[in-house]
N, C-alpha and C positions, 0 to 999 in steps of 0.2 A: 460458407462465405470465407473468404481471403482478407487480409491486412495486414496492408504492411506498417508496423509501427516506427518504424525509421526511412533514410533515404536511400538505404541497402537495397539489394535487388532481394535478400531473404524473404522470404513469407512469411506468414504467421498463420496458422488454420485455427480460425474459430470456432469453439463448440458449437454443435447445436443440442447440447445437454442442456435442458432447463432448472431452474433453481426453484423447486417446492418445497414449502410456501416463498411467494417473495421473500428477499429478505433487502432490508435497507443498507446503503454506503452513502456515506460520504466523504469525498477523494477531494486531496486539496494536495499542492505544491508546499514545500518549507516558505519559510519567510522570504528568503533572500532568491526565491526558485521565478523567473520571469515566463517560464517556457507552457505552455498551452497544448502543446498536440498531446504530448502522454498523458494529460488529463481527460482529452476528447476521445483518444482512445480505450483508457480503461472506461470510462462514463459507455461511451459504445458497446464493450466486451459485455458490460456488467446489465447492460439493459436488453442486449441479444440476450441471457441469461432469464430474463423476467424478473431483474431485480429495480428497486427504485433506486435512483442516483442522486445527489445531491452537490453536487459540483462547485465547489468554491474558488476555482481559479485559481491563480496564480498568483506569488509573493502575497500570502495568508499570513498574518500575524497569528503568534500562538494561539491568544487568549480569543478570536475568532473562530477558529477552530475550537474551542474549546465550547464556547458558548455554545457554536452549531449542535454541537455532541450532546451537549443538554438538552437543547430543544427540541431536536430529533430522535436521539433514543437510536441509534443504528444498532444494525448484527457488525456492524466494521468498522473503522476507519484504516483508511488506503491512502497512505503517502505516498505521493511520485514526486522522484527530480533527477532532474536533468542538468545539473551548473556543475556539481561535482562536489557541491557541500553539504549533501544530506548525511555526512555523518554529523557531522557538526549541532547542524539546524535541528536535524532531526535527534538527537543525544537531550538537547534543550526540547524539546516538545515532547518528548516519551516521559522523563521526568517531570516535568508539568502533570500532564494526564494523568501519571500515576502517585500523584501527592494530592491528589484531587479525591476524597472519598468517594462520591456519586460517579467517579470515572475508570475506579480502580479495576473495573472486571471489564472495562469496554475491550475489546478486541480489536487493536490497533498491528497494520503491519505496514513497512516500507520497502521501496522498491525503485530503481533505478540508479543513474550514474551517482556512487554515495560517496566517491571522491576523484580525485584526481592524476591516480595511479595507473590506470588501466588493468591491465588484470591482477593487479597488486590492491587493488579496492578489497576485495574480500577478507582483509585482512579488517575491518570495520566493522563487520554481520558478526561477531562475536559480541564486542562491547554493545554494539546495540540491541543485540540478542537480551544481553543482560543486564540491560539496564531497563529492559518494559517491554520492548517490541513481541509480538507474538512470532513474527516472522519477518525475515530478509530477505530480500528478493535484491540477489546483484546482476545489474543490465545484461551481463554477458552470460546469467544462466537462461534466458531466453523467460517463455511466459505458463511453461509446463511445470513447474512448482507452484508459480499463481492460479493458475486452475485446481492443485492438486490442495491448497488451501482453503479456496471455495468452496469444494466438496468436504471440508470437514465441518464444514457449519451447519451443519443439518445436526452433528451436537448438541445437546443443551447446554454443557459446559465450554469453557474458553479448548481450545486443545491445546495439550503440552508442547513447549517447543521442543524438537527432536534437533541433534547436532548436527542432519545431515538436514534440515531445512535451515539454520544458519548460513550453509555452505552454498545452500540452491541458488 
């Protein structure tokens, strides 16, 4: 199956790799994030996978997201945005999570347009690298480092962020 996750003529090829055992996500936008297709999209990628989704929409308050993460117990959470403030939004939500005891080993990663630079955003996947995220995903490195994070969860442990997944 094909998708395009923008209004590029690009493609995107979806695996048809399944995810044994399921494993749960829940994908939400930053707070200040209005936008809905890159969530309908990953929710789509992650369910062709055989995973359950959990989909909280768009412009999520922290502590919403936070709660969901208690109540459901995820292998994930998977930040998208699309406004150009997820370094910001998301800097404040990593920090939450991870002052949170019961959330400290959750496996949170982000991904999409996380500023307003253009290809000068990746200059952001460091601090948020290090401030909790397991992993950054910047818009213009396409969706082959997001699948290439999926397939680490068949781990029992969190996996190490590597310097060249900061960069993906």
């Amino acid at each position: 199956m094909w998708c395009s996750p923008s209004n590029t003529a690009r493609r995107v090829p979806m695996s048809p790799q399944v995810m044994l055992p399921a494993k749960r996500f829940v994908v939400s936008s930053v707070s200040s994030d209005a936008h809905m297709w890159n969530l309908v999209f990953l929710q789509l990628l992650l369910e062709e996978q055989g995973a359950q989704v959990t989909n909280l929409g768009a412009c999520v308050p922290d502590d919403l997201i936070i709660e969901e993460c208690r109540r459901s117990r995820p292998d994930a959470l998977v930040i998208s945005t699309v406004n150009g403030h997820g370094h910001l939004d998301g800097l404040r939500l990593i920090r939450r999570i991870r002052s949170e005891p019961d959330l400290v080993d959750l496996r949170v990663v982000i991904g999409g347009k996380l500023g307003v630079r253009g290809a000068e955003n990746i200059v952001f996947a460091e601090e948020l690298a290090l401030s909790g995220f397991d992993a950054v995903f910047e818009a213009d490195g396409g969706i082959d480092a997001f699948q290439d994070f999926l397939g680490s969860l068949d781990s029992a442990e969190r996996p190490a962020l590597e310097p060249a997944r900061a960069a993906a």
